[in-house]
PyMOL commands that place a pseudoatom at each C-alpha (Angstrom):
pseudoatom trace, name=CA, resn=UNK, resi=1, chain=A, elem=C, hetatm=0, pos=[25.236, -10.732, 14.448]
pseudoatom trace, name=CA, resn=UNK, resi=2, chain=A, elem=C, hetatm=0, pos=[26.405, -8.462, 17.200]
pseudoatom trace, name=CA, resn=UNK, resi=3, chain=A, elem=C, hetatm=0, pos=[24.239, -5.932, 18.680]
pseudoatom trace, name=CA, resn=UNK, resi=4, chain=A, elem=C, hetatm=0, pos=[26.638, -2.597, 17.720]
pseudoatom trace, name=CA, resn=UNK, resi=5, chain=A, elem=C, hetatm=0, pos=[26.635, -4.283, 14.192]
pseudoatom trace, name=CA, resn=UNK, resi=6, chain=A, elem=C, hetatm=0, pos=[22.807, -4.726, 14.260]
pseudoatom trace, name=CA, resn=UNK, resi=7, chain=A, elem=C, hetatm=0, pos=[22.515, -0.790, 15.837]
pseudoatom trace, name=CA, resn=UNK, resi=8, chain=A, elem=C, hetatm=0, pos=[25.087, 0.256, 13.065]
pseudoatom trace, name=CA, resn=UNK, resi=9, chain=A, elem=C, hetatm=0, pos=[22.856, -1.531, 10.135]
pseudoatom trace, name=CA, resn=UNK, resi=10, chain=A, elem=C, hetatm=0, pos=[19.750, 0.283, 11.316]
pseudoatom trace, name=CA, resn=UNK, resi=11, chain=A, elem=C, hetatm=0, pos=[21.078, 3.899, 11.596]
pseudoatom trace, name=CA, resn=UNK, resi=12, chain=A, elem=C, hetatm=0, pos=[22.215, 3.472, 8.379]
pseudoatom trace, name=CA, resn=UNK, resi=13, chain=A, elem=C, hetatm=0, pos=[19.072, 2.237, 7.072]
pseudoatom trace, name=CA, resn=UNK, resi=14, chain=A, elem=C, hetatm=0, pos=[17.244, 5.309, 8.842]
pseudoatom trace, name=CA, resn=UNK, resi=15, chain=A, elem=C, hetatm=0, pos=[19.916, 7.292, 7.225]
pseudoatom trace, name=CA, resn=UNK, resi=16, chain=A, elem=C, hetatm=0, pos=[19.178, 6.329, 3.918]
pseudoatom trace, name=CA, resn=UNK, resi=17, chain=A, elem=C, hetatm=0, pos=[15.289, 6.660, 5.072]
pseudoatom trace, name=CA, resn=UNK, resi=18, chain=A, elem=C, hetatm=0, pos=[14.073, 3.074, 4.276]
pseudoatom trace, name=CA, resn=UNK, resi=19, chain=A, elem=C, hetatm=0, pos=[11.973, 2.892, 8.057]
pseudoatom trace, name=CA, resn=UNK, resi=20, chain=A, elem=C, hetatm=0, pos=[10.464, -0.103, 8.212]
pseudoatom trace, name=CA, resn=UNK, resi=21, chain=A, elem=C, hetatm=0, pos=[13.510, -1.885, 7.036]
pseudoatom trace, name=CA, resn=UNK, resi=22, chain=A, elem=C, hetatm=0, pos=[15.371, -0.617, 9.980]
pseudoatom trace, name=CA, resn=UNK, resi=23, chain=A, elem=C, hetatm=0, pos=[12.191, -1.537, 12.398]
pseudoatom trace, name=CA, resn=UNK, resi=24, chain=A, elem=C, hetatm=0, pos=[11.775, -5.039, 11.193]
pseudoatom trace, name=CA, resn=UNK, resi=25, chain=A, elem=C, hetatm=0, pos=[15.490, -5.925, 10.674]
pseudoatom trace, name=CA, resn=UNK, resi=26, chain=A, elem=C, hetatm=0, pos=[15.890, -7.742, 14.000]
pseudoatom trace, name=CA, resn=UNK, resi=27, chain=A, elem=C, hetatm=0, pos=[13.063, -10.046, 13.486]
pseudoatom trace, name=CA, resn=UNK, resi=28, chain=A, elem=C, hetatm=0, pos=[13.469, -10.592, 9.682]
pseudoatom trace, name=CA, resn=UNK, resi=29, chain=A, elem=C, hetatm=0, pos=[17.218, -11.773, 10.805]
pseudoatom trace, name=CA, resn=UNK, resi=30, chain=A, elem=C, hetatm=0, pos=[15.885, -14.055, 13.278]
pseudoatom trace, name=CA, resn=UNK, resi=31, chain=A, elem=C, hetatm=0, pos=[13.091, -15.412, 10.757]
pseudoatom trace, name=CA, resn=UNK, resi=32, chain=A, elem=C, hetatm=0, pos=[15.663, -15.468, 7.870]
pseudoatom trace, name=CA, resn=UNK, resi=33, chain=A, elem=C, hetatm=0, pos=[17.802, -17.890, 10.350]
pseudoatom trace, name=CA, resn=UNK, resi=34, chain=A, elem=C, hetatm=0, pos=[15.320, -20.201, 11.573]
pseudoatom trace, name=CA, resn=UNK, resi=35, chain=A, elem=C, hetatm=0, pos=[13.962, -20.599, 7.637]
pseudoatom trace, name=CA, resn=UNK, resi=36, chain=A, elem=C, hetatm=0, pos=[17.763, -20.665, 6.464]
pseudoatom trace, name=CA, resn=UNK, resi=37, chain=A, elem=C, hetatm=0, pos=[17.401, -18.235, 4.045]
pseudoatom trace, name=CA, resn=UNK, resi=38, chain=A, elem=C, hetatm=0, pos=[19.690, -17.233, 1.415]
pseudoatom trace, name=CA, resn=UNK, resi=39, chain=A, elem=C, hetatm=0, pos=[21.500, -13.996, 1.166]
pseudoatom trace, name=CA, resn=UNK, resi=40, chain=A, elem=C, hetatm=0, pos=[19.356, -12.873, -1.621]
pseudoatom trace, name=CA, resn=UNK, resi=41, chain=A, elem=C, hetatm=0, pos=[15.835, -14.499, -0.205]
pseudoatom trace, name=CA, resn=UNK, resi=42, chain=A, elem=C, hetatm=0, pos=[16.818, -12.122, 2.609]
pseudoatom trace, name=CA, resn=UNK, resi=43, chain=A, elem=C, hetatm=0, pos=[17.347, -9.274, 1.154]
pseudoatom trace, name=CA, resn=UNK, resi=44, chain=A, elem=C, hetatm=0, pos=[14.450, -9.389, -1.627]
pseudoatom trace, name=CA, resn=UNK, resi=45, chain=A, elem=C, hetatm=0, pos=[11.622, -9.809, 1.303]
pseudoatom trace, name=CA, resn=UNK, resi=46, chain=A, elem=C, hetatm=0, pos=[13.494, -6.986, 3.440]
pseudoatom trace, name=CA, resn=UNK, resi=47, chain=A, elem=C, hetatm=0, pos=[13.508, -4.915, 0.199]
pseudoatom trace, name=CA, resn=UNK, resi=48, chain=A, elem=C, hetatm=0, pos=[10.008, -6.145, -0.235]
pseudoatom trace, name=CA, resn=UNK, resi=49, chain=A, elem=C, hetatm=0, pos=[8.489, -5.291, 2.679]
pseudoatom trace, name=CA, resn=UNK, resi=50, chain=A, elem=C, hetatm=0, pos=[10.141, -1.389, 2.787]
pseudoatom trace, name=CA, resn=UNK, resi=51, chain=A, elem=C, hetatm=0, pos=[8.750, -0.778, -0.704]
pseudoatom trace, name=CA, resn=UNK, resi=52, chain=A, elem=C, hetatm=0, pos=[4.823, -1.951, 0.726]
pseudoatom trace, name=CA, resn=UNK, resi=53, chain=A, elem=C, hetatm=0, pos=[5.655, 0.563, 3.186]
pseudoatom trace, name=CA, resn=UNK, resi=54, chain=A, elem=C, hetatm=0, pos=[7.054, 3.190, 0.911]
pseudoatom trace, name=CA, resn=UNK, resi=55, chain=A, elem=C, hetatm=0, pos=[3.788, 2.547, -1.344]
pseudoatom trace, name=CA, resn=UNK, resi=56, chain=A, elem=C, hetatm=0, pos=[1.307, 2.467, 1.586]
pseudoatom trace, name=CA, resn=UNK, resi=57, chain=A, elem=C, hetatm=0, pos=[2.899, 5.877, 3.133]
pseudoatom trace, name=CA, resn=UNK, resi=58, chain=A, elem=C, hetatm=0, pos=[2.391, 7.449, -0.585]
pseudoatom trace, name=CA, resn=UNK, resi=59, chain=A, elem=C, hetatm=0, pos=[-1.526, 5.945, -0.713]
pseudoatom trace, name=CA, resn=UNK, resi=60, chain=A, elem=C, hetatm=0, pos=[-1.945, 7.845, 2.014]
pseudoatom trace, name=CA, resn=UNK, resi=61, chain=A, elem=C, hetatm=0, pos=[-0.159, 11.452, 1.286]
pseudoatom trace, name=CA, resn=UNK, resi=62, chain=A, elem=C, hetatm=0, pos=[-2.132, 11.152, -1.807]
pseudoatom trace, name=CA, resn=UNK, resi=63, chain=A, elem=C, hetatm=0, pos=[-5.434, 10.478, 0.153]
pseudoatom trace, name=CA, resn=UNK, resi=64, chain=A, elem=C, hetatm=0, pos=[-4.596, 13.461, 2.903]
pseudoatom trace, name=CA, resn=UNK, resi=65, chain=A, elem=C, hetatm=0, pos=[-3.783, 15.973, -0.078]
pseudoatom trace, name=CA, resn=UNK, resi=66, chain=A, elem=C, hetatm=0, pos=[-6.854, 15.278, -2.138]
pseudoatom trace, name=CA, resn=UNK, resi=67, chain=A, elem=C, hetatm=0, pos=[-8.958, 16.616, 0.958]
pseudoatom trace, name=CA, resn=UNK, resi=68, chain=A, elem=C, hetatm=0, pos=[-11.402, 13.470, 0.618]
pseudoatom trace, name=CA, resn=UNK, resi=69, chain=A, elem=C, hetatm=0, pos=[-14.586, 14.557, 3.685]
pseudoatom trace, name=CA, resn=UNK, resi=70, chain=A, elem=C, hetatm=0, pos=[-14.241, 10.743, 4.570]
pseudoatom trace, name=CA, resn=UNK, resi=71, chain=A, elem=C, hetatm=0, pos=[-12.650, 7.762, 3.112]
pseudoatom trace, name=CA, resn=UNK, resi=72, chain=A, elem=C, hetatm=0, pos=[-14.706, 4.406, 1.491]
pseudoatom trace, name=CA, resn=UNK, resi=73, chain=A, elem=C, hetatm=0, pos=[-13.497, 1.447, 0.146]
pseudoatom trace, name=CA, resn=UNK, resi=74, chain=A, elem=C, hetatm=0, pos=[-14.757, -0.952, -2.379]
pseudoatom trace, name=CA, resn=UNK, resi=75, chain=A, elem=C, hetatm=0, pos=[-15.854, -3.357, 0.153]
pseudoatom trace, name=CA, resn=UNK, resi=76, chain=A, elem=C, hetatm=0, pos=[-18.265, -0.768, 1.952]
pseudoatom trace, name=CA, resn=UNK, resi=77, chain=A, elem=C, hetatm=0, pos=[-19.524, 0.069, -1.088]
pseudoatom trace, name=CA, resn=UNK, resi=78, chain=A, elem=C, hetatm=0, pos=[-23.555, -0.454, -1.360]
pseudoatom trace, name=CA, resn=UNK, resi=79, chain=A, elem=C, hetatm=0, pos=[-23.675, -1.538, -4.815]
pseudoatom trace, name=CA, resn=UNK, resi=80, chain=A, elem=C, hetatm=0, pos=[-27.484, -3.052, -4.377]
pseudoatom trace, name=CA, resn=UNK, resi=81, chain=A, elem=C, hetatm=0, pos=[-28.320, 1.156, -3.309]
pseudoatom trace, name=CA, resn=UNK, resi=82, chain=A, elem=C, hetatm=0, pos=[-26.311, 1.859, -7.241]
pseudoatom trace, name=CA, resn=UNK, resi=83, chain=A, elem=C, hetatm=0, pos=[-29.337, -0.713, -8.540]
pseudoatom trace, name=CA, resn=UNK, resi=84, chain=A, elem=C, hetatm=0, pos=[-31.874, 0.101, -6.834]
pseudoatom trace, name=CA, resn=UNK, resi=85, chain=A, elem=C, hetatm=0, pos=[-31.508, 3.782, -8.471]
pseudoatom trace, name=CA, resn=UNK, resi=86, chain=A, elem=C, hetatm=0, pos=[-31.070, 3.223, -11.890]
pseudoatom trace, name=CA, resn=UNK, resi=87, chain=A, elem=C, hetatm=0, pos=[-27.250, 3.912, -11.477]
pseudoatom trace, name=CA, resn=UNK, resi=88, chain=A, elem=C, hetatm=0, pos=[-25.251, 2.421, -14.783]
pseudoatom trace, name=CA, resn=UNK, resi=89, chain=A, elem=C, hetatm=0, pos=[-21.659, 3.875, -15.255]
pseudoatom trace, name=CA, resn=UNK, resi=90, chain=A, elem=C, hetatm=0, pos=[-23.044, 3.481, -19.315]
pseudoatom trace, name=CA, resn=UNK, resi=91, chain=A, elem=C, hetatm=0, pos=[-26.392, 6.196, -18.427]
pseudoatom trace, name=CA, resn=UNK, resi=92, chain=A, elem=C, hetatm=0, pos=[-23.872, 8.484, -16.796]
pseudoatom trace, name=CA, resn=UNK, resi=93, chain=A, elem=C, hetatm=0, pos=[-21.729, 8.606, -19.395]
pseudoatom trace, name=CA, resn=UNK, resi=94, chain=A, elem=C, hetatm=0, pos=[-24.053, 8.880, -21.734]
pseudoatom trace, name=CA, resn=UNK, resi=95, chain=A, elem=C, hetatm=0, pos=[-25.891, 11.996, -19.967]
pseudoatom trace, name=CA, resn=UNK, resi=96, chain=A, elem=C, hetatm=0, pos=[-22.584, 13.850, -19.788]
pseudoatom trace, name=CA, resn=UNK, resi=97, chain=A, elem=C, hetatm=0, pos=[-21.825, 13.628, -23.194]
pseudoatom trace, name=CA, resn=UNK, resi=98, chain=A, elem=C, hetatm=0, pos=[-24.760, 15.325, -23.906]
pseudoatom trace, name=CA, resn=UNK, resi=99, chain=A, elem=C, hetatm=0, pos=[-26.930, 12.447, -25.809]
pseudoatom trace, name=CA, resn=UNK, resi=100, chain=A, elem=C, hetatm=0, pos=[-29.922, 11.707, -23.865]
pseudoatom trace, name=CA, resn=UNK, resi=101, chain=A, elem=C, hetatm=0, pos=[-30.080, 7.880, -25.096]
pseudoatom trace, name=CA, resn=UNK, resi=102, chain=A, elem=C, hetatm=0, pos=[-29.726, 4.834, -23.049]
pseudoatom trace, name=CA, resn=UNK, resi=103, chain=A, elem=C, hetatm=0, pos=[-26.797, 3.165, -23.762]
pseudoatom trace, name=CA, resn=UNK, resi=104, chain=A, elem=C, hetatm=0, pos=[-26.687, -0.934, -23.084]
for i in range(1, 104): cmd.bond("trace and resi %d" % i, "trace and resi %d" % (i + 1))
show_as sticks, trace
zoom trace
């Protein structure tokens, strides 16, 4: 593929906003050549990767609009510190809906 074709293919990707399609079309073509790809193997992991990016870019709107103080994940989560205090998601719920009984 020529390089005005290439340029051409990208605008138009920009155009249509899909981003990271346009940034990682070069290197997908070269990968896509060396692995012989098919047409359609090449286009469903270019389509692929744009829609990680479309889904990672709305994670994170979602994140900044909800005004979180700090972000945690699952993984830094102390869950020995949730034992060590009695926590039980089945207690909580149970003490919100107004029954004072332990639920097991």
């Amino acid at each position: 593929m020529n390089s005005t074709t290439l340029e051409l293919l990208q605008e138009q990707m920009q155009g249509l906003k899909l981003q990271r399609a346009a940034a990682e079309l070069p290197s997908l073509l070269q990968e896509a050549s060396k692995r012989e790809l098919s047409y359609a193997d090449f286009l469903q992991e270019l389509v692929s990767r744009e829609l990680i990016a479309k889904q990672e870019r709305h994670t994170q709107m979602k994140t900044i609009m909800a005004r979180f103080p700090f972000q945690k994940t699952l993984e830094s989560f102390d869950f020995k510190f949730a034992d060590r205090i009695g926590f039980c998601g089945s207690e909580f719920m149970a003490a919100h809906r107004g029954g004072n009984q332990k639920v097991v």
